[in-house]
N, C-alpha and C positions, 0 to 999 in steps of 0.2 A: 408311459405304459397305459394301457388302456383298460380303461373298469366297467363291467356291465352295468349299462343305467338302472339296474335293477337296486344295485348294492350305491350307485352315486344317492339315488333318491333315498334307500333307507339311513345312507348319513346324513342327508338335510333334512329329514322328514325327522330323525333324533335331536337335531341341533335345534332349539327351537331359538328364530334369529332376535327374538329381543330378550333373551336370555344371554345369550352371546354378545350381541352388539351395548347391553349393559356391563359387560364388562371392560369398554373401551368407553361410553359414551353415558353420559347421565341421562336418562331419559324422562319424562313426565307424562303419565297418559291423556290425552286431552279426546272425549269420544272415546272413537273403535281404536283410534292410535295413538302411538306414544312420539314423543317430539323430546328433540332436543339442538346443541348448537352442533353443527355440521363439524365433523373429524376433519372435511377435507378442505375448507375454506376459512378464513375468517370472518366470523361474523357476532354481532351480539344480542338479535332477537333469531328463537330456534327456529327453522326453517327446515329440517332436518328429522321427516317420518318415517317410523316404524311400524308395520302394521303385522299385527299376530294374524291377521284375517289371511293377508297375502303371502305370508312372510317372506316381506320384499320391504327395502327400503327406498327411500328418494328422497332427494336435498333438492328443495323447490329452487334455491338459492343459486346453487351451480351444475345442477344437472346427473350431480353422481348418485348412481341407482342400481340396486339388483339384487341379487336374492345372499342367504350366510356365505355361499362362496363367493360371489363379488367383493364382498364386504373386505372379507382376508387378503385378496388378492389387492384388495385396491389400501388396504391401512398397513399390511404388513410387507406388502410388495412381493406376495408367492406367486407362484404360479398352478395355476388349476391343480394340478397335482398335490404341488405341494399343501395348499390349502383345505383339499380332499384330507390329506394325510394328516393334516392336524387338528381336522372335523371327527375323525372317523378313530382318531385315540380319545379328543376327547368324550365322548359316548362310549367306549369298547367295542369299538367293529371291526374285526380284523380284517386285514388288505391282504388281497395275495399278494404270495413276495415275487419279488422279481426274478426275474431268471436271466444271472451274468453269464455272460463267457468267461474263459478261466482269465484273460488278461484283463478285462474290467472286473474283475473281481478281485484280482491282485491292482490293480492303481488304487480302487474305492481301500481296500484293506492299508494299503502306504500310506492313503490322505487321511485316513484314521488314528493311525500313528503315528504321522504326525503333527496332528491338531492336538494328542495327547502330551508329546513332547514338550510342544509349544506353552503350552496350559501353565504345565510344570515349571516351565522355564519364565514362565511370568508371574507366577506365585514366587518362585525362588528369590527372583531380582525385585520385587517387593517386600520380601523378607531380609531383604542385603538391605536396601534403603531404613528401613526403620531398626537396625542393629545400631552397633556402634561404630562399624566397617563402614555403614555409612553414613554419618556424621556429615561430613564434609559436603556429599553430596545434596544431603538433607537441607542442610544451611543454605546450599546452592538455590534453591528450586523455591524457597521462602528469601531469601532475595531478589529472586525473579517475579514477586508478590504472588507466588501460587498458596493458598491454601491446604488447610490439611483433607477439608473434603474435595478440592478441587484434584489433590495428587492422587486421592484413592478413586475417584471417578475415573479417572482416566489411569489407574494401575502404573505407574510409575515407578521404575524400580532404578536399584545401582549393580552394575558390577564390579566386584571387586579388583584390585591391584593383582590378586594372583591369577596368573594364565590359565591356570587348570581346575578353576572351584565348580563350575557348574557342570566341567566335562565327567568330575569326578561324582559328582551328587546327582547329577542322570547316569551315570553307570551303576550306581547304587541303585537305582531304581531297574536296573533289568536290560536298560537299552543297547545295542549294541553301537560301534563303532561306526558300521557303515550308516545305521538311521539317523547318527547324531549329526554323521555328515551331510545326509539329505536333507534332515532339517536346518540346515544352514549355521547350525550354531557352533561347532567345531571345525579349525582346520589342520591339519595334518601336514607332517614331511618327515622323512629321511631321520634327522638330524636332530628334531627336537617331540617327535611325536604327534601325540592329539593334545591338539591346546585351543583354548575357547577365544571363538573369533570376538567377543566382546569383553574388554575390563579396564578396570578405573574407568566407568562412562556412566550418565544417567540413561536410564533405560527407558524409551517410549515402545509399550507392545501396540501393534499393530495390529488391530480386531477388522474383517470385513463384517458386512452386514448385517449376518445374522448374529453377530458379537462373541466371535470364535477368533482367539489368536494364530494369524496366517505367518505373522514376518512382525523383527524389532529396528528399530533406530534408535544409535545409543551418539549420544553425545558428550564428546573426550571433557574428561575433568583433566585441568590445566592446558601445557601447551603441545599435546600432542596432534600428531596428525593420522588423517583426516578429523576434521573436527566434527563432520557427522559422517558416522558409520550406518549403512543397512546392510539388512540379511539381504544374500544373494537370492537370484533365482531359483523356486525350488517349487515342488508337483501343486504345493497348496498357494502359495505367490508369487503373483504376478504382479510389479508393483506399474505396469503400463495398466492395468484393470481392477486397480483399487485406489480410494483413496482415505488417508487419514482421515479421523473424525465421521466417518460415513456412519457408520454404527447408531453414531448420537444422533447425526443430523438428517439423517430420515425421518426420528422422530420429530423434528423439531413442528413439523405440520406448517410450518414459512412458503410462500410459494415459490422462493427463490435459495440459492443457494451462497452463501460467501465462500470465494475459493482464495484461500492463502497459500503460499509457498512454504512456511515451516510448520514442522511442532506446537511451535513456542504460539503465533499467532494463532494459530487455532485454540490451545489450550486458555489463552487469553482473552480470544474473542466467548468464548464457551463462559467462561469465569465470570464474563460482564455481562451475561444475557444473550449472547446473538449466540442460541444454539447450535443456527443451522450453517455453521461454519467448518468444511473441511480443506483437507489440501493434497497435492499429489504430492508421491513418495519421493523426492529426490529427483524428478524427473521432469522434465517439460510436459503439460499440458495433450493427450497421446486421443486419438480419435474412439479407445476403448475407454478412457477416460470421460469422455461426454455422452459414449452412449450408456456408459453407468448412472450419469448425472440427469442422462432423458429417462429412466425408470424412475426417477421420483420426480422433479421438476423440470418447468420450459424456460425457467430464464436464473441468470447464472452472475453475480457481482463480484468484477474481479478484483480482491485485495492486495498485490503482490506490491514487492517492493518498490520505493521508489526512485530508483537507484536507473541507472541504464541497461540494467539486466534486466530487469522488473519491469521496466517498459519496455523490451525486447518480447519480453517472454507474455504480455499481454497482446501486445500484438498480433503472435502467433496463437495464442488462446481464442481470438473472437473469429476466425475467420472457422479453425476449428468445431467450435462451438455452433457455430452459424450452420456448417454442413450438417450437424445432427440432429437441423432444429429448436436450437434452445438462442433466446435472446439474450446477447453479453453485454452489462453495462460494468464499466472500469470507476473505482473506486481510487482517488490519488491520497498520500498517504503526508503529503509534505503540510509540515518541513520535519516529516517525523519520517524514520524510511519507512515501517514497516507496523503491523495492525498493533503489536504489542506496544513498540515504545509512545505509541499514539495514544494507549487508550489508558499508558500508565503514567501519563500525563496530561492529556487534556479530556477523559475520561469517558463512558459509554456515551453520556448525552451527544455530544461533540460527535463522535463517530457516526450515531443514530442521523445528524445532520448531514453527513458525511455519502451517509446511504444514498438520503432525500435527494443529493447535487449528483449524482453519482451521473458522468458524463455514458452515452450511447456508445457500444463498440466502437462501431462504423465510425462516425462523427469522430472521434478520440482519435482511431488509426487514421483520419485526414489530419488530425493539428498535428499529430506525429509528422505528417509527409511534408507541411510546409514547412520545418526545418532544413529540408533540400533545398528548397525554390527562394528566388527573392522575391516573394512576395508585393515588393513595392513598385519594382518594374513590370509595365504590359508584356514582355516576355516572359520572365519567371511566373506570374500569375496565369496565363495560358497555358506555360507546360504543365503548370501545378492542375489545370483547371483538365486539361488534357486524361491527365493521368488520372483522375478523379472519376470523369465519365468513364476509363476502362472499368474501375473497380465498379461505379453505380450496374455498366454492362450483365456483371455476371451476376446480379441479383435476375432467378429466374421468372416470380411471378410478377406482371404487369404492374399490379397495383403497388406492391409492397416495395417495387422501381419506382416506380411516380412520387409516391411519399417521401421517398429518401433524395428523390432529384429537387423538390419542391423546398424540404430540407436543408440538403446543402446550396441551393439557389440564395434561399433566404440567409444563409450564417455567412457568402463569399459575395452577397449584395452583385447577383448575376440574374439576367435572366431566364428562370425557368426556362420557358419556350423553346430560348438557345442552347440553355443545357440539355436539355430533351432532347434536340436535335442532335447536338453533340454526342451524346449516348449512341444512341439508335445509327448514326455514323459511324462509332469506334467500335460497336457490336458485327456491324456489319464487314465491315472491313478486317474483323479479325477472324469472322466466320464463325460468331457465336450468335446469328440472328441473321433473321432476314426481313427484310422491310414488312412493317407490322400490316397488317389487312381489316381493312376498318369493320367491325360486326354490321351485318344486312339489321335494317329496324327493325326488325320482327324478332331477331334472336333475346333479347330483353323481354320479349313479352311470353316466347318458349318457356323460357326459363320459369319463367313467375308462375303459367301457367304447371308447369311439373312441380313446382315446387306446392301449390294450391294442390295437385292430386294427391302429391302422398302427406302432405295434412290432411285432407280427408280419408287416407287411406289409416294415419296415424287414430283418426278421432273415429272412424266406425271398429277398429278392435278394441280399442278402450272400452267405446259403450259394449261391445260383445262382452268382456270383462266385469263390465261395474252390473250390468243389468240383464237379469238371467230370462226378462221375457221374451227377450228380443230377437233370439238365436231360434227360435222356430217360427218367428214372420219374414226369415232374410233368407234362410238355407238354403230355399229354391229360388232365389232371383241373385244371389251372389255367392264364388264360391273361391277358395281359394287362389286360383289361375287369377281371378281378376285384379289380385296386390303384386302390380308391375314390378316392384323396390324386391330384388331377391330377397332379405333380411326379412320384408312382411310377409313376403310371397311362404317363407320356412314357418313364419309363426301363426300366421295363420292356416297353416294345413294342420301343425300343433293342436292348435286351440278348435277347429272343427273335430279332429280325432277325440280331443278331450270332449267336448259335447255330445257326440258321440257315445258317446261310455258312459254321459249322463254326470261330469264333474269336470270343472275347471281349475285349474291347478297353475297359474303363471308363473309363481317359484319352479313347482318343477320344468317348465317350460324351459326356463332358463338354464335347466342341466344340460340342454342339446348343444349348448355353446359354451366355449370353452376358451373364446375369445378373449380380453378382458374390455375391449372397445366394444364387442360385441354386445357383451352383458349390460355396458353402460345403454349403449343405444337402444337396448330392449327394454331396459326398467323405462327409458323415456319414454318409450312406446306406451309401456301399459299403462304412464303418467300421465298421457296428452290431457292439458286443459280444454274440457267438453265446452262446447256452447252457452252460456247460460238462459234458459227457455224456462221459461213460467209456469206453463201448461202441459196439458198432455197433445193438445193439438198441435202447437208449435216442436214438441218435441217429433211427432209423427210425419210433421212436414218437415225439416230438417234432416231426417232420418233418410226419407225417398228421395229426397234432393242430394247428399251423400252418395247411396246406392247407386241411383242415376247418373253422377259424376264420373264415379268410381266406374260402372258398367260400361258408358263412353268413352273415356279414356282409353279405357283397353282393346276398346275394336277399332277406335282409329290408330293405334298403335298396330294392331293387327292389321289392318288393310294397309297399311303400310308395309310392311313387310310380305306381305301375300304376293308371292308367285303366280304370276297371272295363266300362267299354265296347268295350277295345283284346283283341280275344279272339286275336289270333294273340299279342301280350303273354303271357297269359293261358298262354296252351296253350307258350309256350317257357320260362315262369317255371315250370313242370308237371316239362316235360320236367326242366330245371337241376334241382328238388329230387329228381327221383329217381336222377339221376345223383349227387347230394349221400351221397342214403340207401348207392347203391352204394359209392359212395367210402368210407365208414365202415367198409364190409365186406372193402376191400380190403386185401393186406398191401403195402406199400412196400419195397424192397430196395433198399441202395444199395453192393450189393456190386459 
C-alpha cells in the first residue's frame, strides 16, 4: 500500500533512530556519535555509527547503512511496509487501513484463524508433555539429551494415545469442524468421524519467521507408522517455503546457514551453540526454500545425513542453492550419520572443526562423480574429466569459471590451460556459449575511468552533506543532470530541493526509496571517505578538480550520444563546454 511521504516522515521524524537501534544494539557515544559492535557482521572493535545528527547509521566495517527503516528491514528482515507499520505503532501514528476486496479479506480473516488454532494446539500439546499422559514421552526427549530449557524453547509437546483429545478441546474452544479441518489437525470419514491427525507422537510445532505456529511434525512413540508425521498443506503452510528452526536462526546474526534434514539435528545443533541451524520440512531442498534462505544469508552449510540418501539429497541442494545465489559448502557427518549422533558424541568442539573442513559444493559433487569413472585408467579419467568441463560450462560469470577450472585443475593434477580449453569446447558445442571475444585494451581502462567518476560523484554529495558552505559556491557550476549513476542522479535532485528550502535532511532522503539494496547503497553514499586535506586551500582545489571531473564526464558522455542532426543539442552541448572552459578559470572559496 502506499503512504503519503508526509505521514512516512512523521513516523521517522518520531522514532528517534538511536533510541530505537538501542534497543537491538549497545551503543557508546563517542563525539556527535554513538558506536557500537555491528548487528550485522562479526566483529570485536565497534565499527558500527549512530548519529542523532543524521539519524542515519553506517557500519564502516561492512557497509550496512541507512536511516530507522533500513535498520528494521535489514535486522528483522521486513519489508518497507512492514517496518513502517511497526515504526508508526510504536510512536501512536495511526496507518490508513487497507482496503480489501471481499475474497482477501476472507483468506486474511482464514489465516487468522488459523494461526489462532495453531497457537492453541501448541500450547495444548505442551501441556500433554509435562502431564502425566506424558510421561513416556517426556522420558523420551531427555534421552535424546534434550533439556528442560531446550524443550521449552523450542515448544515441544506430546499427543496423547486417544484419537479425539485435542479435536474435542478445540471444539470446546468454539471451532468448528470444517476450520479444524483446514488447519490440518483433524481428519474425518464416514465411519469413524473427526478424529485427530496426531497421537501417541512428540510434537515439534512449526513457527515461520515471524514465530507464529504455521504447521506440526509429530514423531510416533513406539513402533508405529509413519515414524514422522507433518501437517498437510493448508492456506498458512507451505512446507516447500519454510523451514524448521528459521524463527531462531535468523537471529542467530552467523553469516551462514546450517541446513539439516531432521527435527532432531537442528534441536541439537541449537542445544550446542550453532544457533543458526535449520532444516526443511520432510521434503528435499525446493527452489522457495533457497530463496527464503537468500533473505537472510549468501552461503549455506549442508549437514544432512551421511548415508546415500543424505549424499543424494546434497547433491541436489548445491546446484539448487547455486541458482539462487547463495554459496553451498557440504559438511560430512562420518562415521556418525547425522549432526545429532555426532555432537552426542564427539561433541560441539569437533563439530565446530567440522565446519572449518567443511568441503565446497561444486568440488564435493566432483568426488561424488568419480565414483562412476575409473579413475586410474586414461579413459575413465577423461570421461570423468570430460563431464567435469560440462558442469565448470554452466557457471555463467567468466571469473568465478576460471577460479573453479584453476581449482579443479589443481585437485585432478591437469592442465588448466587444457581444461580451459576443454570447457569453452564443451560450452560451445552444447550451445551454451560462444567462443569468448578477447576485451579491446582500452575497455580496462573504460571502466576504471567510470568507476573514478562516480567516486567523485560519490565524494562531492558527501561534502554537500558534511559542509553547509559549500552549496552556494557550486549551485551554479553543477547541477543535478551532471550525476550520470541514476541512484545519484535521484539523490541529488533531493538534496538540491532540500537546500532549497534552506535544510538538509539525508534521513528523510532516504524515505524516497524503499528499496532495501537501495537504502544500503545510499547510507554509503552519504558515508563516502572524503579526501584527507589539511588546509582550506587544498580543500578548495580538490573541490574544482571534482566539479571539473564531474562536469566533463557528462558532456563527453553527451556528445556521444548527440544526434548530429539535433542542432539546438548541438548549440547547448556548445554553450556547457564553454561554461566548462570558464569554470577551470574560476577560483572556489569556501570560506
Amino acid at each position: 500500500m502506499y503512504y503519503p511521504e508526509e505521514l512516512v516522515e512523521e513516523v521517522r521524524l518520531k522514532n528517534d533512530i538511536v533510541d530505537v537501534i538501542s534497543t537491538y544494539v549497545k551503543l557508546q557515544k563517542k563525539g556527535s556519535s554513538y558506536f557500537g559492535l555491528c548487528p550485522f557482521h562479526n566483529e570485536k572493535s565497534p565499527s558500527f555509527s549512530v548519529s542523532r545528527q543524521k539519524q542515519m547509521y553506517y557500519c564502516f566495517g561492512c557497509g550496512a547503512g541507512g536511516n530507522v527503516f533500513t535498520f528494521l528491514m535489514e535486522y528483522e528482515n521486513y519489508s518497507f511496509t512492514e517496518a513502517l507499520k511497526v515504526l508508526a505503532d510504536r510512536v501512536g501514528v495511526e496507518l490508513p487501513k487497507t482496503e480489501y476486496s471481499r475474497e482477501a479479506k476472507e483468506k486474511a480473516e482464514l489465516k487468522t484463524v488459523l494461526l489462532e488454532i495453531n497457537k492453541l494446539a501448541a500450547k495444548y500439546f505442551y501441556a500433554q508433555l509435562k502431564s502425566e499422559k506424558g510421561r513416556a514421552a517426556y522420558t523420551y526427549l531427555h534421552e535424546r539429551k534434550l533439556s528442560d530449557e531446550t524443550i521449552t524453547a523450542f515448544g515441544l509437546g506430546y499427543s496423547n494415545k486417544y484419537s479425539d483429545d485435542l479435536y474435542r478441546y478445540l471444539k470446546s474452544k468454539g471451532y468448528s469442524d470444517d476450520m479444524l479441518l483446514k488447519a490440518g489437525l483433524i481428519s474425518a470419514d464416514e465411519k469413524h468421524g473427526a478424529f485427530d491427525k496426531f497421537w501417541n507422537r512428540v510434537m515439534f510445532p512449526i513457527m515461520d519467521a515471524n514465530n507464529r505456529v504455521i504447521g506440526f511434525g509429530g514423531r510416533v512413540m513406539g513402533e508405529g507408522k509413519p515414524k514422522y508425521l507433518n501437517s498437510p498443506e493448508t492456506p498458512v503452510f507451505d512446507k516447500s517455503r519454510n523451514l524448521y528452526g528459521l524463527h531462531r536462526a535468523r537471529t542467530s546474526r552467523k553469516p551462514y546457514f546450517l541446513i539439516c534434514e531432521g527435527y532432531m539435528d537442528v534441536i541439537a545443533l541449537h542445544q550446542a551453540g550453532f544457533t543458526n541451524a535449520a532444516a526443511s520440512l520432510g521434503t528435499a531442498l525446493t527452489a522457495g526454500h533457497a530463496a527464503l534462505i537468500k533473505r537472510y544469508v549468501k552461503e549455506v552449510y549442508l549437514t544432512y545425513d551421511s548415508d546415500d540418501a543424505g549424499t543424494r539429497a546434497a547433491l541436489r541442494a548445491v546446484p539448487i542453492l547455486k541458482g539462487a545465489g547463495i554459496t553451498a559448502k557440504v559438511i560430512r557427518m562420518d562415521p556418525y550419520k547425522d549432526p545429532d549422533e555426532f555432537i552426542k558424541n564427539l561433541g560441539a568442539e569437533a563439530f565446530e572443526e567440522r565446519i572449518q573442513k567443511a568441503r565446497n559444493g561444486f568440488l564435493f559433487s566432483l568426488e561424488m562423480l568419480e565414483r562412476d569413472y575409473d579413475m586410474a585408467s586414461p579413459e575413465g579419467k577423461t570421461a570423468f574429466m570430460r563431464e567435469a568441463a560440462a558442469r565448470l560450462a554452466e557457471f555463467d560469470e567468466e571469473i568465478e569459471r576460471s577460479n573453479y577450472i584453476e581449482a579443479v585443475a589443481r585437485t585432478y593434477r591437469v592442465s588448466a590451460e587444457e581444461l580451459r580449453k576443454l570447457v569453452v569446447r564443451t560450452a560451445v558445442q552444447a550451445g551454451l556459449a560462444k567462443p569468448v571475444e578477447r576485451p579491446k585494451p582500452t575497455a580496462g581502462r573504460d571502466k576504471g575511468k567510470e568507476e573514478g567518476i562516480l567516486k567523485s560523484q560519490r565524494i562531492l554529495l558527501t561534502w554537500l552533506i558534511e559542509d553547509d558552505r559549500l552549496f552556494g559556491q557550486i549551485e551554479n557550476l553543477i547541477r543535478p543532470e551532471d550525476f550520470t549513476e541514476p541512484l545519484y542522479h535521484t539523490v541529488a535532485e533531493l538534496l538540491y530541493q532540500q537546500r532549497e528550502k534552506g535544510t538538509v535532511n539525508p534521513a528523510q532522503i532516504m524515505n524516497h526509496f524503499t528499496d532495501e539494496d537501495e537504502h544500503r547503497r545510499v547510507a554509503e553514499l552519504f558515508h563516502t571517505k572524503l579526501p584527507k586535506l589539511s588546509t582550506v586551500h587544498e580543500k578548495e582545489k580538490a573541490l574544482k578538480e571534482t566539479i571539473i571531473r564531474i562536469k566533463q564526464y557528462r558532456l563527453d558522455e553527451a556528445s556521444k550520444s548527440l544526434d548530429p542532426t539535433d542542432i539546438k543539442g548541438l548549440q547547448n552541448l556548445m554553450a556547457d563546454k564553454r561554461a566548462l572552459q570558464r569554470m577551470k578559470e574560476l577560483h572556489i572559496s569556501i570560506n
